[in-house]
C-alpha positions in Angstrom: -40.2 31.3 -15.9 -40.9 28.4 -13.6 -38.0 26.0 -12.7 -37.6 22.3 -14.1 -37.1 19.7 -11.4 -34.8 16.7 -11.6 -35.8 13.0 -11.0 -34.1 11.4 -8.2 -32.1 9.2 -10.9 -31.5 12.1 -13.6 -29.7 13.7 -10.1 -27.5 11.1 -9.2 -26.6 11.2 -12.9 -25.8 15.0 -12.4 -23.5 13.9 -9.3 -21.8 11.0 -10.6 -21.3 12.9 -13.9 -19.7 16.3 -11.5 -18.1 14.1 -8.7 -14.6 14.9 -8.4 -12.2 11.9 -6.7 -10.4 12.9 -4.0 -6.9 12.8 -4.3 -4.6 10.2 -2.4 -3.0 11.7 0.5 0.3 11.9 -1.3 -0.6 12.7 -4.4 0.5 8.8 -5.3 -0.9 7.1 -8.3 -2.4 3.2 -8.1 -0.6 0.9 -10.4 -2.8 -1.6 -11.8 -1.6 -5.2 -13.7 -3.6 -7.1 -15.9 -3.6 -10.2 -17.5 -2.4 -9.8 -21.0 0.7 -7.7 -19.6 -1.3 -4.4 -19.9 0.1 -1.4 -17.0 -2.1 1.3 -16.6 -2.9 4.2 -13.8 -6.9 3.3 -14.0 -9.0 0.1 -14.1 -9.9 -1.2 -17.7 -12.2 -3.7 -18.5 -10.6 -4.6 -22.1 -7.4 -6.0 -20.7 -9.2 -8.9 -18.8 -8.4 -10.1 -15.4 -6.6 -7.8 -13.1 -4.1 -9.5 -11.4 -1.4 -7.4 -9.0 -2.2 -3.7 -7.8 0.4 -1.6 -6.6 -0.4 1.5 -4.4 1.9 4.0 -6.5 4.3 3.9 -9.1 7.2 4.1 -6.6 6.1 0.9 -5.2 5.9 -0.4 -8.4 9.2 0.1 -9.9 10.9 -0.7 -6.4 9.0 -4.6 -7.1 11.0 -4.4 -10.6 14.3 -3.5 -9.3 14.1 -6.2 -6.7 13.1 -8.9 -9.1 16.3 -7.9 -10.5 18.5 -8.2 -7.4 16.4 -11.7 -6.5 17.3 -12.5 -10.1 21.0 -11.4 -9.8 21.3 -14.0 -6.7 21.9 -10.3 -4.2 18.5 -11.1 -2.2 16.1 -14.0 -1.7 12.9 -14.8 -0.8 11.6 -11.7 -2.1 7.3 -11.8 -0.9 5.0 -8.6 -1.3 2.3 -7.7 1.3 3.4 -9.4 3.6 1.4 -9.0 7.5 3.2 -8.5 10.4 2.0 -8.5 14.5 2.2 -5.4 15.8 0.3 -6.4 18.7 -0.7 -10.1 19.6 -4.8 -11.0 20.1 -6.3 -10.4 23.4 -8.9 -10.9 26.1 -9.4 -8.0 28.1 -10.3 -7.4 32.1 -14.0 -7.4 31.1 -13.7 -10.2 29.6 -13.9 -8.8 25.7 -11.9 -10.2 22.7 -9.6 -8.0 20.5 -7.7 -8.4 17.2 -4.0 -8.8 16.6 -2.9 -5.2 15.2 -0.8 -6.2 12.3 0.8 -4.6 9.2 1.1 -5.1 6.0 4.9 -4.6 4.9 5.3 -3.7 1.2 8.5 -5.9 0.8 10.1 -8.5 2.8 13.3 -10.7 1.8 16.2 -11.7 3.0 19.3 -10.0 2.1 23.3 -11.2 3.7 21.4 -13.7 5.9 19.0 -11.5 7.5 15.7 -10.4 6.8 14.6 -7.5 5.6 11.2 -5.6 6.5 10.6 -3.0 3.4 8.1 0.0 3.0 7.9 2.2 0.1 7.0 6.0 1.1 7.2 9.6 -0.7 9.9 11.3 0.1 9.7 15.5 0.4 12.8 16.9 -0.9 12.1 20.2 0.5 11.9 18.7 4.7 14.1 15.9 4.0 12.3 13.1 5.3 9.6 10.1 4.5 6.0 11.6 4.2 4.4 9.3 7.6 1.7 9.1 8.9 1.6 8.9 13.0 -0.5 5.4 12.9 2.5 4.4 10.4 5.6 6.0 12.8 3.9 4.3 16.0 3.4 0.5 14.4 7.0 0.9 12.5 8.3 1.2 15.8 6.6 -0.9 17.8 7.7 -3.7 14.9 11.1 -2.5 15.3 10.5 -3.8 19.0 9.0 -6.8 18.1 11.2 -8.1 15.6 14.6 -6.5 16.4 16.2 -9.7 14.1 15.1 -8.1 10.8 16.4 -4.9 9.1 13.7 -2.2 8.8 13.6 -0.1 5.8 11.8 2.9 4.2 12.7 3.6 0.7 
């Protein structure tokens, strides 16, 4: 019995159709917002316009509870995404031109007259500690550094 071939599109069908997504590295879920108030885990085009996105649902619930503390008059000046310099712009020796590193903080507000730098992570129950990566650890430290006026916070 002889063997049907696939067309280069009926193939691409076949992978789209089989293609798994790889998981986030922390098993987190994206939190998208739309326009008519809709909250879902996946994009939709029947809710209109999306307007916030929230890289899990941690993240997004922490935004909701400091709403309520901005709200409550306990914080101010509560901003999201918010980039930071890790590292300022520079020419090197030969002469070529490099970015500013900077970071994106999740949170930022000011909280008993300081500010306050805020990144929502997993945390593992079973080792006791924030799932990092190294990139993160190395530029939360070297903000640390940079900015040692503001309060630094993982939740």
């Amino acid at each position: 019995m002889a063997q049907q071939r696939m067309t280069a599109d009926e193939f691409r069908l076949f992978l789209a159709e089989n293609a798994r997504k790889k998981p986030h590295k922390h098993r987190n879920r994206i939190v998208y917002i739309y326009e008519d108030g809709f909250v879902a885990n996946e994009k939709s085009d029947v809710h209109g316009r999306l307007i916030e996105r929230y890289d899990s649902i941690k993240e997004y619930e922490r935004w909701g509870e400091l709403r309520l503390l901005e709200k409550a008059g306990s914080i101010s000046g509560l901003k999201k995404q918010v980039p930071l310099v890790v590292y300022p712009a520079f020419v090197d020796g030969k002469g070529r031109k490099h970015r500013a590193v900077t970071y994106k903080a999740d949170f930022v507000y000011t909280e008993n007259g300081r500010e306050v730098v805020e990144d929502v992570k997993a945390f593992d129950e079973n080792k006791g500690r924030y799932l990092t990566t190294a990139a993160f650890n190395l530029k939360w430290k070297m903000l640390q550094g940079q900015y040692p006026e503001r309060v630094f916070r993982l939740f």
